[in-house]
C-alpha positions as CSV (number, residue, x, y, z in Angstrom):
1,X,119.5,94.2,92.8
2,X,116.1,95.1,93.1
3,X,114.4,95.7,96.4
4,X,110.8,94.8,97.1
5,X,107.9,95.4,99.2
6,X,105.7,93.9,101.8
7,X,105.6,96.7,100.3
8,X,106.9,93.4,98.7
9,X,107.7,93.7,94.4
10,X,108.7,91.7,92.0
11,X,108.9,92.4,88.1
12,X,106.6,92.7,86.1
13,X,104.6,94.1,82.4
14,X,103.7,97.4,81.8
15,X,100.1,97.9,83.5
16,X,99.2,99.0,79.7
17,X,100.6,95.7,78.9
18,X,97.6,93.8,81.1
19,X,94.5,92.4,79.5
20,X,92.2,95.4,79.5
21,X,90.1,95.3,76.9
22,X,86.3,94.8,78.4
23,X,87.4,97.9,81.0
24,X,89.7,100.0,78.2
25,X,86.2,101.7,77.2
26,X,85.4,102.5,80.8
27,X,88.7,103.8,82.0
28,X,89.1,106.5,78.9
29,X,85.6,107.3,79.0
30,X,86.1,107.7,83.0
31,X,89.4,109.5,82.8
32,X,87.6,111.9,80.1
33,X,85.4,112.6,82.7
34,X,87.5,113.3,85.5
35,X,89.6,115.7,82.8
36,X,86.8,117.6,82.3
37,X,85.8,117.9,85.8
38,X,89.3,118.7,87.5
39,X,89.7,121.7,84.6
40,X,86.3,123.4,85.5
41,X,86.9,123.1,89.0
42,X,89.9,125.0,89.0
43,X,88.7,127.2,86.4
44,X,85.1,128.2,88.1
45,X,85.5,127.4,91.9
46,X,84.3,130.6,93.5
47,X,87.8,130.8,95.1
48,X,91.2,130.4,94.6
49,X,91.9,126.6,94.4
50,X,95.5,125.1,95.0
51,X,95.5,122.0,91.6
52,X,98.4,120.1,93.2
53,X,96.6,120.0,97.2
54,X,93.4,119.0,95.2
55,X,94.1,116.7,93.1
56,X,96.6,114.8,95.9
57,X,92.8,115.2,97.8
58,X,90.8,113.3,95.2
59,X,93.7,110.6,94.5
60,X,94.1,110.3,98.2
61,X,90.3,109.4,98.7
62,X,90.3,107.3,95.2
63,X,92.6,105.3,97.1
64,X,91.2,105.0,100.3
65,X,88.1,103.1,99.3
66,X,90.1,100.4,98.0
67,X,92.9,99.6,101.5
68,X,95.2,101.1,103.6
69,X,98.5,100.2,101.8
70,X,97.7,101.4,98.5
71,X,99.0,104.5,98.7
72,X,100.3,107.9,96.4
73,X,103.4,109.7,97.1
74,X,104.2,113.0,95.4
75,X,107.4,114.3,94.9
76,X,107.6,116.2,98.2
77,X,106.9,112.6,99.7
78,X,110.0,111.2,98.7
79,X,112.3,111.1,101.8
80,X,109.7,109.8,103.7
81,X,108.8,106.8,100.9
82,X,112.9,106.4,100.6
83,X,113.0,106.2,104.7
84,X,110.1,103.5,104.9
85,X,112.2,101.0,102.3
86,X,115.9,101.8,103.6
87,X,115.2,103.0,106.5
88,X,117.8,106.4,105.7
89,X,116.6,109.8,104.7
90,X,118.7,113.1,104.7
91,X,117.5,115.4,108.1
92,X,119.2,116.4,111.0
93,X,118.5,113.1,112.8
94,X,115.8,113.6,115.4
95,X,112.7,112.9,116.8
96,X,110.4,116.3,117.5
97,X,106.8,116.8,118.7
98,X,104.0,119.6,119.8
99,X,104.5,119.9,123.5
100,X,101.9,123.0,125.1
101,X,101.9,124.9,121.1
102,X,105.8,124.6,121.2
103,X,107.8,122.4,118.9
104,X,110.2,120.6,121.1
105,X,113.3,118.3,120.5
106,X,111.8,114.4,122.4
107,X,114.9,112.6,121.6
108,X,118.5,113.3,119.0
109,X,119.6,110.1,117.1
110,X,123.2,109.4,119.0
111,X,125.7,110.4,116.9
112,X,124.1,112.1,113.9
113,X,123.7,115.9,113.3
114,X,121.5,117.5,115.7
115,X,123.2,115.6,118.6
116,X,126.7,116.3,117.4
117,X,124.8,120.2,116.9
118,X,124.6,119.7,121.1
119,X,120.4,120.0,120.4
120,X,118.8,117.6,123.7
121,X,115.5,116.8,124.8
122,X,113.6,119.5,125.8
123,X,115.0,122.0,123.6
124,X,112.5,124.1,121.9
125,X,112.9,124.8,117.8
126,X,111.5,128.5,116.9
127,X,112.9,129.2,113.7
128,X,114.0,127.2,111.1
129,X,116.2,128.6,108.0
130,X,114.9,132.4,109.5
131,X,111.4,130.8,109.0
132,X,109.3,130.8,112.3
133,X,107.8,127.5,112.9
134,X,105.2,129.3,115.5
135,X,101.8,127.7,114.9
136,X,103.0,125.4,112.3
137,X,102.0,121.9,112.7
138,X,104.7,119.0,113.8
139,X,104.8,117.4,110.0
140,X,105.5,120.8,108.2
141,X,108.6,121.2,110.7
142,X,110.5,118.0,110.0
143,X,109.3,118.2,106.3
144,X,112.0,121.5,106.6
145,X,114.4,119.9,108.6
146,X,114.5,116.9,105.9
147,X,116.7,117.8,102.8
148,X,119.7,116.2,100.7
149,X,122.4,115.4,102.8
150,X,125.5,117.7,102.7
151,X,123.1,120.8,102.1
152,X,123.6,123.7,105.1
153,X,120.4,124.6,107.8
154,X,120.2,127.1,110.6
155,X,117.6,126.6,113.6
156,X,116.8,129.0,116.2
157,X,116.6,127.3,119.7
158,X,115.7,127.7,123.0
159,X,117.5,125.3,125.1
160,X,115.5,123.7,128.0
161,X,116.2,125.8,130.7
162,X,117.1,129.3,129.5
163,X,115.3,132.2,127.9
164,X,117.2,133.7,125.7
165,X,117.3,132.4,121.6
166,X,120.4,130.4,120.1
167,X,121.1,129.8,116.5
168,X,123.0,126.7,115.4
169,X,124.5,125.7,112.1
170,X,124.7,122.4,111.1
171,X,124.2,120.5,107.5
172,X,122.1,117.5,107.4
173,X,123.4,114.2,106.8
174,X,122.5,110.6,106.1
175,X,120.5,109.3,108.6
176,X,120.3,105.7,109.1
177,X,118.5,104.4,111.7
178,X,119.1,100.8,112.6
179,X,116.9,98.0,112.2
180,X,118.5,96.2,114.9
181,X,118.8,98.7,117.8
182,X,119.9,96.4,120.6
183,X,121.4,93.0,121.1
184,X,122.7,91.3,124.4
185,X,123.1,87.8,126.3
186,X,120.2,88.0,128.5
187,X,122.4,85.4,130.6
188,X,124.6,82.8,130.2
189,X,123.3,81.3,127.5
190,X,120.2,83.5,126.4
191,X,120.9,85.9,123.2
192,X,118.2,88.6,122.3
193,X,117.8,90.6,118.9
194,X,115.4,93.4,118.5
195,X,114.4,94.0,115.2
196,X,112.1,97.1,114.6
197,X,112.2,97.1,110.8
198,X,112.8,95.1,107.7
199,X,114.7,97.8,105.5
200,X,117.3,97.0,102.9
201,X,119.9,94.8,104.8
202,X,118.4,94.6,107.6
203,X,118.9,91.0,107.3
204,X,122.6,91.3,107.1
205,X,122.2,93.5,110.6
206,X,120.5,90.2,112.0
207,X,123.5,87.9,110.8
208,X,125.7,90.0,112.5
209,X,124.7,90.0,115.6
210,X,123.1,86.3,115.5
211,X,127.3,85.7,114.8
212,X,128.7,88.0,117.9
213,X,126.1,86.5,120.2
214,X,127.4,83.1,119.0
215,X,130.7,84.5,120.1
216,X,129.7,85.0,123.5
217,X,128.2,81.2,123.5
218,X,124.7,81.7,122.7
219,X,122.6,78.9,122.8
220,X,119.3,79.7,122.5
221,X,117.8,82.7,120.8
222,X,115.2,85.1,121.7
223,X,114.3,87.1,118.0
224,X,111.9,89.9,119.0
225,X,109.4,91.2,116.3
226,X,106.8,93.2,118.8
227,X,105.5,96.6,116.8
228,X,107.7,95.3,113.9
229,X,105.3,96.7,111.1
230,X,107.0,94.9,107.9
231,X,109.1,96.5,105.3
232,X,111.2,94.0,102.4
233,X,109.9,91.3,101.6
234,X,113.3,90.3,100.5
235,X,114.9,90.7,103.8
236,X,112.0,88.3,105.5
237,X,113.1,85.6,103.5
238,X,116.8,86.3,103.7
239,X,116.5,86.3,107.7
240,X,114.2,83.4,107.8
241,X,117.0,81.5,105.6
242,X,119.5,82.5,108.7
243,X,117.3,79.5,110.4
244,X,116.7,76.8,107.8
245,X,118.4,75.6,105.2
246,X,118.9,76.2,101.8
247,X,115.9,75.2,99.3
248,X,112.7,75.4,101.2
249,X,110.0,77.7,100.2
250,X,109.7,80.7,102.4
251,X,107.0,82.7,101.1
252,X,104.8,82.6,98.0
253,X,102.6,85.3,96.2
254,X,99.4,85.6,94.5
255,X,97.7,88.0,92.2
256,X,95.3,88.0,89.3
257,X,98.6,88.9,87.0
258,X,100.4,85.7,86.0
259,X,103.9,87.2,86.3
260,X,103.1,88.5,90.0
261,X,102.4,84.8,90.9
262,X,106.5,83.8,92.5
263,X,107.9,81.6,95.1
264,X,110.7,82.5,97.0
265,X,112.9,80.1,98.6
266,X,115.7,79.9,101.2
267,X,119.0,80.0,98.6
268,X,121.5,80.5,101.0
269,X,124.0,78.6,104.0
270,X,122.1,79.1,107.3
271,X,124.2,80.3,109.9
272,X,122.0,78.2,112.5
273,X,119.7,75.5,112.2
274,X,119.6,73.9,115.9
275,X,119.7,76.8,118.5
276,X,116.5,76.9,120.2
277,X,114.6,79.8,118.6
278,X,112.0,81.6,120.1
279,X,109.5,84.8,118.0
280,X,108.2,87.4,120.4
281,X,105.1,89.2,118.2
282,X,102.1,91.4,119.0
283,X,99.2,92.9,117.6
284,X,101.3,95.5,116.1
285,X,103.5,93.1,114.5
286,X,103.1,93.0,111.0
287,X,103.6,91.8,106.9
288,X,106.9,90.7,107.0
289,X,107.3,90.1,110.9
290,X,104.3,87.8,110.3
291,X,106.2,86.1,106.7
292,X,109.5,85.6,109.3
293,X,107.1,84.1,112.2
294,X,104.6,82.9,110.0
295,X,107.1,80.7,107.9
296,X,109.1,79.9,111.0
297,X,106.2,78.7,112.9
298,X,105.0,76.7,109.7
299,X,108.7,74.8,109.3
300,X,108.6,74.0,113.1
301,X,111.9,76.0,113.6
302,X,110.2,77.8,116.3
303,X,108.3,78.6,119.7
304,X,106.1,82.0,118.8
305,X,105.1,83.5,121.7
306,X,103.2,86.6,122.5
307,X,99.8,87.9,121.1
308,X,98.0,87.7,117.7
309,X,99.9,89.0,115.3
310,X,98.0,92.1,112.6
311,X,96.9,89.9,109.9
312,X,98.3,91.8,106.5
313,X,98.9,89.3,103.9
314,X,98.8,91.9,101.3
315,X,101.6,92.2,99.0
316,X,102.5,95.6,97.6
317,X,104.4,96.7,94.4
318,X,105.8,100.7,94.2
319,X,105.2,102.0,90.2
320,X,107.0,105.2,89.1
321,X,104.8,107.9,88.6
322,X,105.3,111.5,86.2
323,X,106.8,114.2,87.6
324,X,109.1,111.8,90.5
325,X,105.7,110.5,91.8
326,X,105.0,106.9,93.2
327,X,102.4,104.6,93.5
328,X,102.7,101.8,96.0
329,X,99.7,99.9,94.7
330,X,98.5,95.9,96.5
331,X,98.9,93.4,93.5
332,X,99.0,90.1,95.2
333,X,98.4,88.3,98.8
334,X,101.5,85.9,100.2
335,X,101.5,82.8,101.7
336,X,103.3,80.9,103.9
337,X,105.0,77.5,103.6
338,X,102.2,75.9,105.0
339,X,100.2,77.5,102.6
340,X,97.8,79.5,104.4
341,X,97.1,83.6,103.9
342,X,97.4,85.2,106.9
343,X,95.1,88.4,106.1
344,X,92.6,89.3,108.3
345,X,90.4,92.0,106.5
346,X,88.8,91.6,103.1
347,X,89.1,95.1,101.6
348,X,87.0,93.6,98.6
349,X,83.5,93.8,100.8
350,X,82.6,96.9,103.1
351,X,79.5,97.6,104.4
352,X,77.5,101.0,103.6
353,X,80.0,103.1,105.8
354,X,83.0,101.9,104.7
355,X,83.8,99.4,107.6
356,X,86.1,96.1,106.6
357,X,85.1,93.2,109.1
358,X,87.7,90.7,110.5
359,X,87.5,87.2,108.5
360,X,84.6,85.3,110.2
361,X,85.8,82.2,112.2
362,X,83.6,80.0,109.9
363,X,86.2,80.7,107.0
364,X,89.3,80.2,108.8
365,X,90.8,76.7,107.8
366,X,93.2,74.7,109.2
367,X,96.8,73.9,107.7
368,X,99.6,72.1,109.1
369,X,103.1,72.7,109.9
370,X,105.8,70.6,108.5
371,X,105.4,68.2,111.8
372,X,102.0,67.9,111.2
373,X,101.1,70.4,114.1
374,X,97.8,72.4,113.1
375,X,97.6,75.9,112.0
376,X,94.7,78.6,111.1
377,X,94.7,80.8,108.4
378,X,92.8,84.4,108.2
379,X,93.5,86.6,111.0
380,X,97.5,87.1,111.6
381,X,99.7,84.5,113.4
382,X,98.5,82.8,116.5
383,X,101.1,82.4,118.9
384,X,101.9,78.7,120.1
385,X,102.2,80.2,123.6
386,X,99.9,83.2,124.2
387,X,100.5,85.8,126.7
388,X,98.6,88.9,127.7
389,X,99.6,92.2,125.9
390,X,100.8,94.8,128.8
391,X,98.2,97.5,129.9
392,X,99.2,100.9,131.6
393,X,97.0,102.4,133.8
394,X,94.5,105.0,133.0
395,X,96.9,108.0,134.6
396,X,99.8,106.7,133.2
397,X,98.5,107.0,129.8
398,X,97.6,110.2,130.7
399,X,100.6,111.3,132.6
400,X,102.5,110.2,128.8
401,X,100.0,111.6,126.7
402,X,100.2,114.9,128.2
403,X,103.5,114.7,128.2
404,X,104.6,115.6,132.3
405,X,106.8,112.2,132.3
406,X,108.8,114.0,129.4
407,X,108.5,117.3,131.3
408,X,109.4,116.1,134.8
409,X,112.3,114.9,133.6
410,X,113.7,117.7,131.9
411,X,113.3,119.9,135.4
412,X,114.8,116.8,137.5
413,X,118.1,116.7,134.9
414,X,118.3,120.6,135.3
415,X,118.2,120.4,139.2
416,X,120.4,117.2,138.9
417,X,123.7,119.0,136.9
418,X,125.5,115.8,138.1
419,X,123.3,113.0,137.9
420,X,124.5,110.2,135.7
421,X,121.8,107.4,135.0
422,X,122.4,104.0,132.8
423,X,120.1,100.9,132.2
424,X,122.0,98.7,134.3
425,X,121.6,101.7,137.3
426,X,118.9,104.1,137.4
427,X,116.9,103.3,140.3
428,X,114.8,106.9,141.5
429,X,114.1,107.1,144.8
430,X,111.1,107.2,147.3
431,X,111.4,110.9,147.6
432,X,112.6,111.8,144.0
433,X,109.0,109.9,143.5
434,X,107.5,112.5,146.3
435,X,109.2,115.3,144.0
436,X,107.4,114.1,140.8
437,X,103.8,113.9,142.8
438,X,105.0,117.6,144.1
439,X,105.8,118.4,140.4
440,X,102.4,118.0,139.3
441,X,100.3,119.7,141.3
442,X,98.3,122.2,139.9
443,X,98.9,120.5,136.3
444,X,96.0,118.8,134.5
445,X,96.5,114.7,134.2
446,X,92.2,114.2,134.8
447,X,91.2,111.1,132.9
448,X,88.3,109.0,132.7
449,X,88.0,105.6,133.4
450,X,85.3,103.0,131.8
451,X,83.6,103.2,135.1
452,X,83.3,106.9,134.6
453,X,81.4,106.7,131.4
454,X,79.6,103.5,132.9
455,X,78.3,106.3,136.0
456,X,77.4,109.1,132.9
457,X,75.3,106.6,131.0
458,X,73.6,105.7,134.1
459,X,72.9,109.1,135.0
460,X,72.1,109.9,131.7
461,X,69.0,106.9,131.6
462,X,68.0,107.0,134.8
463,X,67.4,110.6,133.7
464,X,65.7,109.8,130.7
465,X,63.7,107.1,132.5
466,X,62.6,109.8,135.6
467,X,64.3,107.4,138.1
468,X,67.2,109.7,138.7
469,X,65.9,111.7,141.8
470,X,65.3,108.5,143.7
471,X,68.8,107.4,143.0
472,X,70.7,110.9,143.5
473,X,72.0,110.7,146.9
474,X,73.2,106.8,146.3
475,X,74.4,107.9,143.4
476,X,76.7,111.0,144.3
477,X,77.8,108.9,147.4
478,X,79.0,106.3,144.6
479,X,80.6,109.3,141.9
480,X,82.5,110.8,145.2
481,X,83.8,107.2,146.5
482,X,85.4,107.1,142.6
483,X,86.9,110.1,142.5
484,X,88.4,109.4,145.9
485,X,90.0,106.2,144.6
486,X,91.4,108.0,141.7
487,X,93.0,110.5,144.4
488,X,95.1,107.6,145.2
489,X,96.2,106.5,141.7
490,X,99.5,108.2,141.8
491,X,100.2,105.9,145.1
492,X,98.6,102.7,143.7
493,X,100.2,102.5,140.3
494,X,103.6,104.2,142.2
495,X,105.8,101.3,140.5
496,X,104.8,101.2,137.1
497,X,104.7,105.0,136.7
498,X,108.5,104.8,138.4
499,X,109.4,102.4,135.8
500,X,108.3,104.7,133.1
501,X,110.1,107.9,134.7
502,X,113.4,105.5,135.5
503,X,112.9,104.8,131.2
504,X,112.7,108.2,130.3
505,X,115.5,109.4,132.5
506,X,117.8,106.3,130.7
507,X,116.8,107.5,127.3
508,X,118.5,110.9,128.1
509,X,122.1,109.3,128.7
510,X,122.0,105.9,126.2
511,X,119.1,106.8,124.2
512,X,117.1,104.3,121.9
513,X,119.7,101.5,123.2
514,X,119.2,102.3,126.9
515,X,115.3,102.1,126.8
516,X,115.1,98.7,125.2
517,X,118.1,97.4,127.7
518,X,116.3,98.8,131.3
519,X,112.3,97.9,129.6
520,X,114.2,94.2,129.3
521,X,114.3,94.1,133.2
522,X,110.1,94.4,133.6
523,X,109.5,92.3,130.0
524,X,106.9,89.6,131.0
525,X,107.2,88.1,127.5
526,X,110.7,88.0,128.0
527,X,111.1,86.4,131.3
528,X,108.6,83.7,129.9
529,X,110.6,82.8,126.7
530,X,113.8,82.9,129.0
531,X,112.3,80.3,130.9
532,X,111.0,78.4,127.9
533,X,114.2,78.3,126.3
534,X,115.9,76.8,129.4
535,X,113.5,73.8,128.9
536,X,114.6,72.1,126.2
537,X,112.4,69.6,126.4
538,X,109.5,71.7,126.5
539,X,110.9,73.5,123.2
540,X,110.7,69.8,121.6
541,X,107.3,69.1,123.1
542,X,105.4,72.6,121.4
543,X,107.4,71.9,117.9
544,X,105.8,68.4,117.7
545,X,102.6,68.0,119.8
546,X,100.0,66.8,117.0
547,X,96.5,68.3,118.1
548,X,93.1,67.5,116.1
549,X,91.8,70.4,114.0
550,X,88.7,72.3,115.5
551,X,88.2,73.6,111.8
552,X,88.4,72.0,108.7
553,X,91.4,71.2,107.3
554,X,92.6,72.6,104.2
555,X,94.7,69.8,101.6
556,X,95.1,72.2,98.9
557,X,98.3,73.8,99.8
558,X,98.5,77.2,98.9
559,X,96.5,78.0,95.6
């Protein structure tokens, strides 16, 4: 069977097929033109040109002034196109990054190549196949390591640690990486599914552990779709249908071609249409996380809680190109049972600069759910019970984005031979906490706050203004009271920066698994949909409340 897109796809006529005729004059006299140019280029340029870099250049930009998810893909681009829809690819199965010029192992997939290889976080790559990575950037690396499974590739390693080079052997295999990377009873009666991705069967992967949980006497479901960016729209319905049953519309699409214009509909046995559901989302969840909420929400079969979903109601279709090449081109929008778009950026106007604004609130509409509750169209999925979205602190971010969490760790597991750490147990200590503050002395974690830039600007006017000499000595007192406080960050945000280390030191012994199962513990969203779902009443109450509209309400369903 054919897979499709959100990156969604459907069938359809050769685009030669289409009604062209008032445009077939300007695209041949326009393609002429473009002939012409792209042969004199590379015949005249002053310098050497490279045809295939430049042309990807000038299809790249074409591209980008239409939006963000029409997109080309050369040959070479393959195993990452093929990894976005299935979510395999053929590597060595994990994760790497640039950490101080050196390009470092951050975390092996359990079980796959590298990890079987004995490669851990921390190890450093410098050679791969006799090449030397040295100076090459992060995305030429794991373009290397990726190949057809089966085939043989050498690495030359420097395990965290030691010195002195290794070289490995290993062949690259399948990798899959799951769509659904954790599942547990939260309690007695709680089950929770993380999804991350909507790949081919990734719906199957949601029935089966929807059915264990069920085992273990699940009655009521948390179904988390936070940074879920989208994937088949195929799968969105199929896990929607895992909810409802059969014969409802799920999702519906729209395009100016006729045969792009489909409904899909729930065709299958539920497994559960009464458990008390709740949707975790965010702003990073997206296409079909927001058909799955969306259509959820819309049908009253559940609670969406969290923060404002992305808003992509765009609905892409991959063409085959010459040469193995794709297109993944946007033919159509979606809409959900209710019949509202959820996109919240019309690519169709930009300003001078190329900036796409949000939907203004004068155009949203409101629909209705199948109860009758009201909905809004044009900017994502609003949440029936919004939360806020978790904010580190400014030296945490900085601590991870320089990377001495990662670091830290690495030393603390080399001076800890024995240590041995799960989700359910890691707890560092007071003075293991002292060690990391000791760690990083001397090391470079400065930041800048808002209130930094707020003291530069007023420096900068008061300046500008000739009011600054007055000011000086009220204003260094304030700059040195500021950086004192920041002295102290390490001690004030002590327990969230624990939490992080605690994480990373998990990740190390149960990998992916063990980060989502010890996070669970400090989940605010979580805790709160726990609690929902042990008031049934309250579920009932959110899924039938009838509010009046504060916009105008749409009748025309859908079209």
């Amino acid at each position: 069977m054919k897979k499709y897109l959100v990156i969604l796809s459907f069938s359809i006529v050769s685009i030669f097929a289409l009604n062209f005729t008032q445009d077939y004059f300007e695209i041949s006299k326009n393609l002429d033109v473009f002939n012409t140019l792209y042969r004199e280029l590379n015949l005249s340029y002053v310098d050497e040109t490279k045809p295939g870099q430049l042309m990807k250049t000038g299809i790249d930009a074409m591209l980008s002034s239409l939006d963000p998810y029409t997109n080309y893909y050369t040959e070479n681009d393959i195993e990452d196109y093929r990894y976005m829809t299935t979510g395999e690819y053929g590597g060595i199965g994990a994760l790497i990054q640039d950490i101080d010029k050196k390009i470092t192992v951050t975390e092996p997939y359990m079980g796959f190549a590298a990890y079987k290889a004995g490669l851990r976080a921390g190890d450093e790559i410098i050679a791969v196949n006799g090449m030397s990575v040295v100076g090459k950037k992060t995305e030429d690396i794991t373009t290397m390591l990726k190949g057809q499974a089966g085939t043989p590739i050498s690495l030359k390693i420097i395990r965290f640690g030691q010195t002195t080079p290794t070289e490995i052997s290993l062949k690259r295999e399948e990798i899959k990486v799951k769509s659904v990377p954790y599942y547990s009873m939260l309690n007695d009666e709680t089950g929770y599914i993380k999804l991350t991705s909507f790949t081919e069967n990734c719906s199957n992967d949601v029935k089966d552990a929807l059915l264990k949980l069920k085992e273990k006497n699940c009655k009521s479901l948390i179904l988390d779709l936070r940074s879920n960016p989208g994937g088949l729209l195929q799968e969105a319905v199929n896990i929607v249908n895992l909810f409802i049953d059969k014969n409802n519309e799920v999702v519906s699409t729209k395009g100016k071609v006729k045969e792009w214009n489909k409904q899909y509909f729930s065709v299958y046995s539920p497994v559960d249409t009464q458990t008390p559901l709740v949707v975790l989302v965010d702003n990073n969840s997206a296409s079909a996380s927001e058909i799955v909420s969306g259509a959820l929400q819309d049908l009253d079969r559940a609670v969406i809680l969290g923060q404002r979903s992305y808003g992509k109601g765009l609905v892409q279709q991959t063409r085959d190109l010459t040469y193995n090449a794709k297109l993944k081109v946007t033919v159509a929008k979606y809409y959900i049972p209710s019949g509202r778009c959820i996109q919240a950026l019309d690519y169709t106007h930009k300003d001078t600069e190329g900036r796409v604004e949000k939907v203004p609130d004068s155009l949203i509409t409101a629909f209705k759910t199948k109860n009758g509750r009201v909905i809004y169209d044009g900017a994502g999925i609003l949440p029936d019970i919004k939360t806020e979205s978790t904010k580190y602190s400014h030296i945490l971010t900085t601590l991870l984005n320089k990377n001495h969490i990662f670091s830290y760790v690495n030393n603390y597991l080399i001076s800890h031979p024995q240590y041995q750490a799960s989700a359910s147990t890691c707890a560092l200590s007071d003075e293991d906490y002292k060690d990391f503050m000791s760690y990083l002395k001397g090391k470079d974690y400065s930041y800048k706050t808002p209130s930094d830039f707020a003291l530069e600007d007023l420096k900068l006017n008061a300046t500008n203004e000739k009011y600054f000499e007055s000011i000086k000595s009220e204003f260094d007192a304030m700059a040195n009271k500021m950086a004192d406080n920041k002295k102290d960050d390490l001690v004030r945000f002590k327990s969230e920066i624990k939490q992080v280390i605690e994480e990373e030191i998990v990740s190390r012994f149960e990998f992916q698994k063990g980060r989502i199962e010890f996070s669970l513990k400090y989940d605010q969203d979580v805790a709160q949909a726990k609690k929902l779902l042990s008031d049934k009443t309250k579920i009932t109450s959110i899924l039938t409340t009838i509010e009046k509209p504060t916009k105008p309400f749409n009748p025309n369903k859908r079209f």
